[in-house]
SEKEGU-184759 format. One record per atom (N, C-alpha, C, CB): residue number from 1; x, y, z. Coordinates in steps of 0.1 Angstrom, whole numbers, plus 5000, padded with zeros to 4 digits. Each point is the difference from the previous one (the first is absolute). Glycine has a CB too. Example, Ala and Ser with C-alpha at 12.3 -4.5 7.8 and 13.67 -1.06 7.14 Angstrom:
BEGIN
ATOM, nr, X, Y, Z
ATOM, 1, 5132, 4943, 5078
ATOM, 1, 4991, 5012, 5000
ATOM, 1, 5009, 5012, 5000
ATOM, 1, 4981, 4988, 5012
ATOM, 2, 5015, 5023, 4981
ATOM, 2, 5009, 5011, 5000
ATOM, 2, 4992, 5011, 5008
ATOM, 2, 5012, 4994, 4978
This chain:
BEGIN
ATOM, nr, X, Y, Z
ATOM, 1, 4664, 5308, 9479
ATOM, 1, 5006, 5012, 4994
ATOM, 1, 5002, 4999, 4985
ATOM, 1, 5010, 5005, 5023
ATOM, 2, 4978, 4988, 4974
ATOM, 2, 5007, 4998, 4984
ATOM, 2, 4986, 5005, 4991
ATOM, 2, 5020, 4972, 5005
ATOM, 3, 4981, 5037, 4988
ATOM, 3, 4983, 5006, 4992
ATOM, 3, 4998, 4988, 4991
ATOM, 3, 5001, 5028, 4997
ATOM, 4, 4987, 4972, 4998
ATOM, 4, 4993, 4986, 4996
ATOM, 4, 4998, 5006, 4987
ATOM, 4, 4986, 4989, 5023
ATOM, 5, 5015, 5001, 4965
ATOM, 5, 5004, 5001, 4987
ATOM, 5, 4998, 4988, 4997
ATOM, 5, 5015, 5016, 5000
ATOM, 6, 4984, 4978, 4980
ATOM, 6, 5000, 4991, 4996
ATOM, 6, 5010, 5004, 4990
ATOM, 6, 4979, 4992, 5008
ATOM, 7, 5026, 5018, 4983
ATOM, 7, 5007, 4997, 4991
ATOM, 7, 5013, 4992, 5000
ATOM, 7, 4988, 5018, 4996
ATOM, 8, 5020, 4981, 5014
ATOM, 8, 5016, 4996, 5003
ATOM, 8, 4992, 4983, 4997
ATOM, 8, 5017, 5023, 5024
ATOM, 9, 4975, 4974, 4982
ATOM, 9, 4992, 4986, 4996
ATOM, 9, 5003, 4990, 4992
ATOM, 9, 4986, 5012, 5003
ATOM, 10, 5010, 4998, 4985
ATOM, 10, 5000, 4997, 4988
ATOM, 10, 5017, 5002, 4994
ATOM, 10, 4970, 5006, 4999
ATOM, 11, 5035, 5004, 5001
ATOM, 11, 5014, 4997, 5001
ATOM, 11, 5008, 4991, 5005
ATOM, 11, 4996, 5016, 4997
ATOM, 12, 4999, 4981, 5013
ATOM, 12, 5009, 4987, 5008
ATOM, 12, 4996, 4989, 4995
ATOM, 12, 5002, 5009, 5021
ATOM, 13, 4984, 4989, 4972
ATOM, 13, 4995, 4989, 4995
ATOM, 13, 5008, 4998, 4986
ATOM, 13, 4976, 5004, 5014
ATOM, 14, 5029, 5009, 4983
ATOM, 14, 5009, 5000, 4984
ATOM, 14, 5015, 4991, 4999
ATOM, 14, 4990, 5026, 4998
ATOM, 15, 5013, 4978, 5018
ATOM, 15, 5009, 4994, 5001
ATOM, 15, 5006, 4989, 5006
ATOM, 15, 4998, 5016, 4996
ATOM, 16, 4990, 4978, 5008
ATOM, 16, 5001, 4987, 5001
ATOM, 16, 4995, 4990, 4988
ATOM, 16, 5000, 5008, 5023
ATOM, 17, 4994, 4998, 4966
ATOM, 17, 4995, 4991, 4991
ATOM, 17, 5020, 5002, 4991
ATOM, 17, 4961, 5004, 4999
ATOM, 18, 5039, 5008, 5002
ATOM, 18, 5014, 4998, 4993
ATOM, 18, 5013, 4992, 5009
ATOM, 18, 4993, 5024, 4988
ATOM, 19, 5006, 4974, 5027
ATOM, 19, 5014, 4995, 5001
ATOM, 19, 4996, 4988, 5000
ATOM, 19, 5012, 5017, 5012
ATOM, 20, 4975, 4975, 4977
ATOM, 20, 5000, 4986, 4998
ATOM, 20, 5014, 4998, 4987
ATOM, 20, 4968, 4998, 5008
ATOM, 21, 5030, 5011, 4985
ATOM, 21, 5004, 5005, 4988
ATOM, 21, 5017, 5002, 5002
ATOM, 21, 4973, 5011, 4995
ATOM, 22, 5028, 5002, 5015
ATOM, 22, 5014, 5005, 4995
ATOM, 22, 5006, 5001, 5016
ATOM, 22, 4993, 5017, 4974
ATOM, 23, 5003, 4974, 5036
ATOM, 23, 5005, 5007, 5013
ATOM, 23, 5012, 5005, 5005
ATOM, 23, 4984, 4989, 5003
ATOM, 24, 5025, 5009, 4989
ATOM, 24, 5013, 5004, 5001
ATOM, 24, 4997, 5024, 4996
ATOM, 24, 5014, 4963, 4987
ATOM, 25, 4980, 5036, 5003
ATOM, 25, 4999, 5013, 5000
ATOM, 25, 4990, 5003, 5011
ATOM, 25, 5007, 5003, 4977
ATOM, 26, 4983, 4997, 5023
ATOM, 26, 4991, 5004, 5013
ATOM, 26, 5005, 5001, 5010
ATOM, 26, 4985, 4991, 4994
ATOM, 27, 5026, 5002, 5010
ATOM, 27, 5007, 5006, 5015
ATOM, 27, 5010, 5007, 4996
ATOM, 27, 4996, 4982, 5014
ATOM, 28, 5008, 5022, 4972
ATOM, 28, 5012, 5012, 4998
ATOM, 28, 4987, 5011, 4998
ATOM, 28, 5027, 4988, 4986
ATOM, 29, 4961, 5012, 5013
ATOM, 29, 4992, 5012, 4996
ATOM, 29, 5000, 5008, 5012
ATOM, 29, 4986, 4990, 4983
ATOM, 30, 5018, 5026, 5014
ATOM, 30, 4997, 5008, 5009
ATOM, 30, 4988, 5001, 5009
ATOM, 30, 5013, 5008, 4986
ATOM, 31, 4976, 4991, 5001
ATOM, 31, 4986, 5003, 5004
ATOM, 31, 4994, 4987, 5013
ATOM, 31, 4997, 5014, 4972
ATOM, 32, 5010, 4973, 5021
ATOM, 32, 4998, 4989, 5010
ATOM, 32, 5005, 5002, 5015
ATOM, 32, 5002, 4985, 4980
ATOM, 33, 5009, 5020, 5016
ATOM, 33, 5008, 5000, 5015
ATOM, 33, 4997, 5008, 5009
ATOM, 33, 5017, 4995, 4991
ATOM, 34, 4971, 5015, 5007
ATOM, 34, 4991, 5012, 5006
ATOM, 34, 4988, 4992, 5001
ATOM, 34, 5010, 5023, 4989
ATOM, 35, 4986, 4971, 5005
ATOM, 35, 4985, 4991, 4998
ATOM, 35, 5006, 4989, 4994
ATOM, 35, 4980, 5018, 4995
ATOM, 36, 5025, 4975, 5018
ATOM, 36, 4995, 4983, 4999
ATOM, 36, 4988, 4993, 4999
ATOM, 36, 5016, 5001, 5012
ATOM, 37, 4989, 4990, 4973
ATOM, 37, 4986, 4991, 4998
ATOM, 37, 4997, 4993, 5003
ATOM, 37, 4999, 5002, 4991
ATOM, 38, 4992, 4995, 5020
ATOM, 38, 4997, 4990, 5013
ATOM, 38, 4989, 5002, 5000
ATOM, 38, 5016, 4999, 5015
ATOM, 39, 4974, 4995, 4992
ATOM, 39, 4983, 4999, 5005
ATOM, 39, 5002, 5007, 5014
ATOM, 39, 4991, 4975, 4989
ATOM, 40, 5003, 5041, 5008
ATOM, 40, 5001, 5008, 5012
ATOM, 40, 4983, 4998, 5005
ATOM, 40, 5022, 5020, 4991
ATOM, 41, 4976, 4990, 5021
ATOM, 41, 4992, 5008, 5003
ATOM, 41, 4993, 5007, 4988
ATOM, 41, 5013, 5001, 5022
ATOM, 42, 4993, 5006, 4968
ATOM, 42, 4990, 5009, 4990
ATOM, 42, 5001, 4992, 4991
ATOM, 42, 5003, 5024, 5004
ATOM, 43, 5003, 4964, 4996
ATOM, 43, 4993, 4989, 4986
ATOM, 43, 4986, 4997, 5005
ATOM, 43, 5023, 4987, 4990
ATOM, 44, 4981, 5006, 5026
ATOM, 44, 4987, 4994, 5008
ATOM, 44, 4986, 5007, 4998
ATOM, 44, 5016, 4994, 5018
ATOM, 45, 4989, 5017, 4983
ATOM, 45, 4989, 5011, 4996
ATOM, 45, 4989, 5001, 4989
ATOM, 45, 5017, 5009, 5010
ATOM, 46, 4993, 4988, 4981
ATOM, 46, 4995, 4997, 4984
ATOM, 46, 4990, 4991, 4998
ATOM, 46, 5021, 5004, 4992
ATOM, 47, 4985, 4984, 5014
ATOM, 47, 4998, 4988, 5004
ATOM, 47, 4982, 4999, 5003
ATOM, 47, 5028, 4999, 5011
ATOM, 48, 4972, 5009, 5004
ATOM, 48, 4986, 5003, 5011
ATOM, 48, 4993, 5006, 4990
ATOM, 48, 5009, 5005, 5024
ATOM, 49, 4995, 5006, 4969
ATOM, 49, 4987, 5011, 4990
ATOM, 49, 4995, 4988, 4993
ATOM, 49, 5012, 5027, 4994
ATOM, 50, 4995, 4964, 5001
ATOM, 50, 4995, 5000, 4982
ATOM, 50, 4992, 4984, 5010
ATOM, 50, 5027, 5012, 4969
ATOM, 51, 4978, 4984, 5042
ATOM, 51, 4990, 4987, 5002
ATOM, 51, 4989, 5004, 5010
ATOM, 51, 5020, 4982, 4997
ATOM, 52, 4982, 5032, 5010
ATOM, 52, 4986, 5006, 5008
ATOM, 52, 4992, 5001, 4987
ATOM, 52, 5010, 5015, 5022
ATOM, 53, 4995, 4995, 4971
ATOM, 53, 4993, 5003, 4983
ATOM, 53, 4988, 4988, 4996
ATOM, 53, 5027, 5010, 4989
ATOM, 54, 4981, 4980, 5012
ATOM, 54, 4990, 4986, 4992
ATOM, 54, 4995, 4995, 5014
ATOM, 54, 5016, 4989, 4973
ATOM, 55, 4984, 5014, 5040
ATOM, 55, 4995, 4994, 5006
ATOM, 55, 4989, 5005, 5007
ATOM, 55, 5018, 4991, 4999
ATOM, 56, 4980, 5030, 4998
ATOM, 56, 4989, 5002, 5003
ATOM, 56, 4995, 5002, 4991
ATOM, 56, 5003, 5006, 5017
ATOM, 57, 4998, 4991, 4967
ATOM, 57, 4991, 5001, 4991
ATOM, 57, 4996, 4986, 5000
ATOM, 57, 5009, 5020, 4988
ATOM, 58, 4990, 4968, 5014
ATOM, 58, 4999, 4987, 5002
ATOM, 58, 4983, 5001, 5012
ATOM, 58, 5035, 4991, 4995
ATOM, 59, 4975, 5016, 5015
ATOM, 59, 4988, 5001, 5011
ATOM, 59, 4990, 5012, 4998
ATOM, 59, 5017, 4990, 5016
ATOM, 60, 4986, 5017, 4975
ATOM, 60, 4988, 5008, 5001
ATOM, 60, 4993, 4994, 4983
ATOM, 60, 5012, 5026, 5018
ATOM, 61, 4988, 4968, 4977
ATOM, 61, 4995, 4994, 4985
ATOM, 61, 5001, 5005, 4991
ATOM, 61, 4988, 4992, 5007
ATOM, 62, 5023, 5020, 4994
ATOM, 62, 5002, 5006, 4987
ATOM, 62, 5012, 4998, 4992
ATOM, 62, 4986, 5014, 5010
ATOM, 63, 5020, 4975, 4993
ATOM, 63, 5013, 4997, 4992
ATOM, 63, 4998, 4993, 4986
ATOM, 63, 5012, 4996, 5024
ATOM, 64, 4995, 5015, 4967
ATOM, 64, 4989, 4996, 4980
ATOM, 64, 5010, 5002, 4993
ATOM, 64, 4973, 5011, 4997
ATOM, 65, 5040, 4979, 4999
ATOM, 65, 5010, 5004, 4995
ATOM, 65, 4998, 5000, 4987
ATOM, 65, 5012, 4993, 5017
ATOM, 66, 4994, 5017, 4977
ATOM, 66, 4999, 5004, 4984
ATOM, 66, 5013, 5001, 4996
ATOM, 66, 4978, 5013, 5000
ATOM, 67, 5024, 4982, 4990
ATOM, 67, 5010, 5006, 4988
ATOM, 67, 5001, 5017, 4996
ATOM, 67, 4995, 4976, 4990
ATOM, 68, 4991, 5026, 5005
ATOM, 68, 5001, 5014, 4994
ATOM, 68, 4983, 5007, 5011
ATOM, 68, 5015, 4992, 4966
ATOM, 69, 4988, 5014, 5040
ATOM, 69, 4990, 5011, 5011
ATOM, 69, 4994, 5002, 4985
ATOM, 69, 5015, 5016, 5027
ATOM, 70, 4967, 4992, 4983
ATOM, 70, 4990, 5001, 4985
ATOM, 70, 5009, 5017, 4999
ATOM, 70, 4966, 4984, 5004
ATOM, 71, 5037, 5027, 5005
ATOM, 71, 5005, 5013, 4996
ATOM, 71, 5013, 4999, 4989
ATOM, 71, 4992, 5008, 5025
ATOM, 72, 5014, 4983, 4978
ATOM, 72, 5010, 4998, 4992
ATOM, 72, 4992, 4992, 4986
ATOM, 72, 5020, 4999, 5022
ATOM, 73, 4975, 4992, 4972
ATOM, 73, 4995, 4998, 4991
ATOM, 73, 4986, 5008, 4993
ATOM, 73, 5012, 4980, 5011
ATOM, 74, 4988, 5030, 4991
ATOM, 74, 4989, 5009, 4992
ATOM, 74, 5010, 5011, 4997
ATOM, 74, 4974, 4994, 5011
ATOM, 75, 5036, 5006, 4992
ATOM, 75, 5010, 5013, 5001
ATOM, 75, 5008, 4993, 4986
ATOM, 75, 5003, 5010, 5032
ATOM, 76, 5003, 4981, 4975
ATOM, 76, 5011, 4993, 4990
ATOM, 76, 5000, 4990, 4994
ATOM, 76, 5010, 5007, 5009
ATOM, 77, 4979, 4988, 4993
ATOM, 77, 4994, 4985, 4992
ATOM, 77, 5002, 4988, 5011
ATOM, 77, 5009, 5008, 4972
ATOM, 78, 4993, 4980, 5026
ATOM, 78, 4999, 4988, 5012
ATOM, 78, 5013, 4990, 4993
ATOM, 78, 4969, 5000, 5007
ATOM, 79, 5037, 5006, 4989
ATOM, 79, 5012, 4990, 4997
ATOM, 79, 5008, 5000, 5014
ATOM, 79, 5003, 5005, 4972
ATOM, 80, 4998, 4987, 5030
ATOM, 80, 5011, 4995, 5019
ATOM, 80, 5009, 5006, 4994
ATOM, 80, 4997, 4974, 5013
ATOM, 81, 5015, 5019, 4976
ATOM, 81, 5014, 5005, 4998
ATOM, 81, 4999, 5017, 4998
ATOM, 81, 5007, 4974, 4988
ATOM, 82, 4986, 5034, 5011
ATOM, 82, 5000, 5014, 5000
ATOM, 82, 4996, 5001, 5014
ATOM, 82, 4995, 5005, 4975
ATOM, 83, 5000, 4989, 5030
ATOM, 83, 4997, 5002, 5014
ATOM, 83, 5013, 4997, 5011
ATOM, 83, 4975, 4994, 4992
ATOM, 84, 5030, 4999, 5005
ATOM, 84, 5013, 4989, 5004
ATOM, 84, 5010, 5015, 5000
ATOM, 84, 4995, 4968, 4986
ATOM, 85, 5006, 5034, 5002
ATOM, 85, 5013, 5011, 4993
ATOM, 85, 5000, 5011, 5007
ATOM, 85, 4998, 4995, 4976
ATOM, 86, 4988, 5015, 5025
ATOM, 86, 5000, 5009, 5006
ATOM, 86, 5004, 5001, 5018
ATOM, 86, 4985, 5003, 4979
ATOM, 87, 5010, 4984, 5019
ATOM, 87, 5001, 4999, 5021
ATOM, 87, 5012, 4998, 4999
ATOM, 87, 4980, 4989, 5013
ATOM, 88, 5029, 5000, 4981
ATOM, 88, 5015, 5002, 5004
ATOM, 88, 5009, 5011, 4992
ATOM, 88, 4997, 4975, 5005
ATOM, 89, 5000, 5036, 4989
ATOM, 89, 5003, 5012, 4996
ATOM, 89, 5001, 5005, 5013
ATOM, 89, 4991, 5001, 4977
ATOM, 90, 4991, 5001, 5029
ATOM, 90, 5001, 5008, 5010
ATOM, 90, 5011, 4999, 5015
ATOM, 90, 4974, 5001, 4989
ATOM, 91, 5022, 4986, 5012
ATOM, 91, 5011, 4996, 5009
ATOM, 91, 5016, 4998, 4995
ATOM, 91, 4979, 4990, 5011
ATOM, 92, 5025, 5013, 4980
ATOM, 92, 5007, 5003, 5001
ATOM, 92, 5006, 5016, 5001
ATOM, 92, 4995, 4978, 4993
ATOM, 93, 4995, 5027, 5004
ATOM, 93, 5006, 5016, 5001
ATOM, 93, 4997, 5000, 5016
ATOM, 93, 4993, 5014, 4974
ATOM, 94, 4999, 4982, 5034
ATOM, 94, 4995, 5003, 5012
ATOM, 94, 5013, 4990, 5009
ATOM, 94, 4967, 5004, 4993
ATOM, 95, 5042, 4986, 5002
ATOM, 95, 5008, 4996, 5009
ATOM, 95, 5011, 5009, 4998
ATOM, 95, 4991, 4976, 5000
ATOM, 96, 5014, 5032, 4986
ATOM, 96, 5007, 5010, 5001
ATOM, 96, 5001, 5010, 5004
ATOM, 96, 5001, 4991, 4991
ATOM, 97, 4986, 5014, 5011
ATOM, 97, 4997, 5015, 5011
ATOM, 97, 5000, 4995, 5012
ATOM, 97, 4984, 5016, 4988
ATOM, 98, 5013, 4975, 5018
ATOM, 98, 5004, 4997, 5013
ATOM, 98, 5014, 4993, 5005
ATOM, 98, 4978, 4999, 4999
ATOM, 99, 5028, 4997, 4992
ATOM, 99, 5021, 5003, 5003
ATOM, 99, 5003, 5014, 4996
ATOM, 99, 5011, 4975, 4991
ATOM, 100, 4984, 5029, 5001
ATOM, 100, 5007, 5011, 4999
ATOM, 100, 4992, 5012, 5009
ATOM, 100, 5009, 4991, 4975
ATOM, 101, 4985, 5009, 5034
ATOM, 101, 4992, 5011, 5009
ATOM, 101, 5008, 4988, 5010
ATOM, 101, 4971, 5016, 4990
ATOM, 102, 5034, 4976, 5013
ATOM, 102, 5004, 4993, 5012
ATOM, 102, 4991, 4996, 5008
ATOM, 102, 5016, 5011, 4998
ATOM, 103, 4974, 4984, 4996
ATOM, 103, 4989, 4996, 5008
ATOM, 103, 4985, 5004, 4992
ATOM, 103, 5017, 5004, 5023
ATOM, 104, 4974, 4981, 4984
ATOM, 104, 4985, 5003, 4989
ATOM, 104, 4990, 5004, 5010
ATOM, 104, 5002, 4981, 4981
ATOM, 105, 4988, 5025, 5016
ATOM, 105, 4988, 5008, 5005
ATOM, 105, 4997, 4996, 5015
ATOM, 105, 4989, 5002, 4976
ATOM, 106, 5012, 4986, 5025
ATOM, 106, 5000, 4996, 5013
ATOM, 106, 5014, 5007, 5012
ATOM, 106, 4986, 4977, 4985
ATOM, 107, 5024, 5021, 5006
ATOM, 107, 5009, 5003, 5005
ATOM, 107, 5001, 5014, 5007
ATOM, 107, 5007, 4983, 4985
ATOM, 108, 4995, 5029, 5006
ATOM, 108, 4997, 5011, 4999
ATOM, 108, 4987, 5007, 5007
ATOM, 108, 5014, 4994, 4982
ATOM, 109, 4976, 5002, 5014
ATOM, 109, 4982, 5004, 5004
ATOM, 109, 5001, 4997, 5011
ATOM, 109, 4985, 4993, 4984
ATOM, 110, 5014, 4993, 5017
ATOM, 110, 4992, 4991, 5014
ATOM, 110, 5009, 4999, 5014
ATOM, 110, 4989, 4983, 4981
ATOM, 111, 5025, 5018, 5015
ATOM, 111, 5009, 5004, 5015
ATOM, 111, 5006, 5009, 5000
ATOM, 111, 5005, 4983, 5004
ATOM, 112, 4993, 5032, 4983
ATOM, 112, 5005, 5011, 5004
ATOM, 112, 4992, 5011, 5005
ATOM, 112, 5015, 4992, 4985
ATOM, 113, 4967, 5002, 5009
ATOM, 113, 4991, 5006, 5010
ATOM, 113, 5002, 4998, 5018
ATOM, 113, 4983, 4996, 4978
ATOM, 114, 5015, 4990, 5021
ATOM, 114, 5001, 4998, 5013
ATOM, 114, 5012, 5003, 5012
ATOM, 114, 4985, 4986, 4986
ATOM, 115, 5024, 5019, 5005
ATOM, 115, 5010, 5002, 5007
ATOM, 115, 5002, 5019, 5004
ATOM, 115, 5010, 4974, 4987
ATOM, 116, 4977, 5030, 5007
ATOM, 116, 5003, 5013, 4995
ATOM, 116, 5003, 5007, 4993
ATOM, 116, 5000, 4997, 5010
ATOM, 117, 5010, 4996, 4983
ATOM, 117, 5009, 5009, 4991
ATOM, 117, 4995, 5007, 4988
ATOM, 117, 5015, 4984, 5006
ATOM, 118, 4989, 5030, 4994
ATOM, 118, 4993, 5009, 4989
ATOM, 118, 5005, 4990, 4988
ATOM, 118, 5001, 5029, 5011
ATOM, 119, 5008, 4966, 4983
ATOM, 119, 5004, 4994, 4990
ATOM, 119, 4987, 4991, 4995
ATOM, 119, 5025, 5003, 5009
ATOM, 120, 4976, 4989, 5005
ATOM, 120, 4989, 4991, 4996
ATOM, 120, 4982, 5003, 4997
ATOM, 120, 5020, 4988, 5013
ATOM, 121, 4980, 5022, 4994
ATOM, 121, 4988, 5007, 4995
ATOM, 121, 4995, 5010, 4987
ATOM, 121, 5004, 4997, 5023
ATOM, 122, 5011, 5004, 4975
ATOM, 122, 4999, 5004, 4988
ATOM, 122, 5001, 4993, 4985
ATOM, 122, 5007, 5016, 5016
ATOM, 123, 5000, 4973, 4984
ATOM, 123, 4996, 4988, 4996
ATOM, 123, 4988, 4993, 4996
ATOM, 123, 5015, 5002, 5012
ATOM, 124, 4975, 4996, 5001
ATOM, 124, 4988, 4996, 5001
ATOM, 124, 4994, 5008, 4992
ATOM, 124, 5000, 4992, 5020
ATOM, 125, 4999, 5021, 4983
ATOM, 125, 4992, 5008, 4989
ATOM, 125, 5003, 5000, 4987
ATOM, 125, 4996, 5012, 5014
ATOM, 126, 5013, 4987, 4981
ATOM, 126, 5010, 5000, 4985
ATOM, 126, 4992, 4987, 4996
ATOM, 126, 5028, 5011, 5005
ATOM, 127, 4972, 4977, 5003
ATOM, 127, 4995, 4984, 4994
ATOM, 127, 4987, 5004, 4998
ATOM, 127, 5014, 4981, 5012
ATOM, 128, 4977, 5029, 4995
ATOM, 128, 4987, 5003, 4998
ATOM, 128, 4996, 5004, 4983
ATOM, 128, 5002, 5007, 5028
ATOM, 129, 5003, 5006, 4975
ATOM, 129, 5003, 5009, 4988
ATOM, 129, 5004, 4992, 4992
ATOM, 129, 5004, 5020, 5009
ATOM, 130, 5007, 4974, 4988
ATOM, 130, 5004, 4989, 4988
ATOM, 130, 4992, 4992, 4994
ATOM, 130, 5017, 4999, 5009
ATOM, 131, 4976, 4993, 5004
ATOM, 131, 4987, 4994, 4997
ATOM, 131, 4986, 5006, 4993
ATOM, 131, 5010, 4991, 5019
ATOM, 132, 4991, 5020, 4982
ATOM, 132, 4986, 5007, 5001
ATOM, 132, 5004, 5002, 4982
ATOM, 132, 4994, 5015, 5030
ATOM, 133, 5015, 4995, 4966
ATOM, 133, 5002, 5004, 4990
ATOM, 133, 5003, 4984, 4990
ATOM, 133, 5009, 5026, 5014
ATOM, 134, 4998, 4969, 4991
ATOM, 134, 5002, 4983, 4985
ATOM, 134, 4985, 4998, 5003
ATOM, 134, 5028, 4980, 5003
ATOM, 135, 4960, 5020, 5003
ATOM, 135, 4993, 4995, 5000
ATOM, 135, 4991, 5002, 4991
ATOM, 135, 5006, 4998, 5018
ATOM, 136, 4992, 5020, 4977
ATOM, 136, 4993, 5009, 4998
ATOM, 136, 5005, 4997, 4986
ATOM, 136, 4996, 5016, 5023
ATOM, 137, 5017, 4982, 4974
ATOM, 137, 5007, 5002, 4986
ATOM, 137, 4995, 4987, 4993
ATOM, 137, 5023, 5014, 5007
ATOM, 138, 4976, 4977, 4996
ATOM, 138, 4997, 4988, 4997
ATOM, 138, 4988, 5002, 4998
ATOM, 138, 5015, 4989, 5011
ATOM, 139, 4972, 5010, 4998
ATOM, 139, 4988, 5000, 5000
ATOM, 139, 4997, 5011, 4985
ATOM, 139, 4996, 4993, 5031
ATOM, 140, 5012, 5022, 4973
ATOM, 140, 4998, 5009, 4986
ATOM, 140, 5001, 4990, 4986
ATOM, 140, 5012, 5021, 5012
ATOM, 141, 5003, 4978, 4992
ATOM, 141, 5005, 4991, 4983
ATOM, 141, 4991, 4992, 4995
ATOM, 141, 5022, 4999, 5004
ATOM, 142, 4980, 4988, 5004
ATOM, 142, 4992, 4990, 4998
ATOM, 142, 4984, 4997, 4997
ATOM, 142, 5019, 4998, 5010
ATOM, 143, 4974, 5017, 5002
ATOM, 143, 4988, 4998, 4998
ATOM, 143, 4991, 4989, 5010
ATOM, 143, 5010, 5007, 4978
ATOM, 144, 4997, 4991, 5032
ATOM, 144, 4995, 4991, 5006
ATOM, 144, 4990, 5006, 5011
ATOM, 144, 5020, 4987, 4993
């Protein structure tokens, strides 16, 4: 009975790199005391994607790790550190829309379809449309 998500994940993963640091506050944090930072089920999860990830690209022969993708280098040139910058820009805006929507695409999409829920279906489409439109703006601007 629990919908399937990764963002809290990565928050719990926040807070355990910090109660190396400060663990006296981490157990006075509100947010901890709602989301304890422990090795759950939706860290495990994290866990399974990113090592299925390299293990069916391994088995199918297409695993080609790059610094800078060729779409990204004819757009913005091939410097890594601009490449580096933007991805942790992005993720960082993308770990803040998913605390602050209380949940990431998986969360919302993938168990509020399946659960039925108009919310969650309306959701799904919104990540569509969001998608569709940054895609289009980008490719405009940039030219790609």
């Amino acid at each position: 009975n629990k919908p399937i998500g990764c963002s809290t994940a990565f928050a719990r993963t926040s807070g355990m790199i910090e109660k190396l640091f400060r663990a006296e506050k981490v157990r006075e944090n509100a947010y901890y005391k709602a989301f304890v930072p422990e090795i759950d089920w939706e860290w495990m999860l994290v866990v399974g994607v990113i090592v299925g990830a390299f293990v069916s690209a391994q088995l199918a022969g297409s695993f080609d790790p790059r610094w800078v993708p060729d779409r990204f280098a004819q757009a913005f040139g091939d410097d890594p550190l601009a490449r580096l910058a933007v991805a942790l820009i992005g993720g960082i805006f993308m770990g803040f829309g998913a605390r602050w929507a209380n949940g990431c695409t998986s969360g919302h999409g993938i168990s509020g379809t399946l659960q039925l829920a108009v919310s969650g279906w309306i959701a799904a489409a919104c990540f569509f449309i969001g998608g569709i439109a940054t895609a289009m703006f980008i490719y405009r601007v940039f030219g790609m």
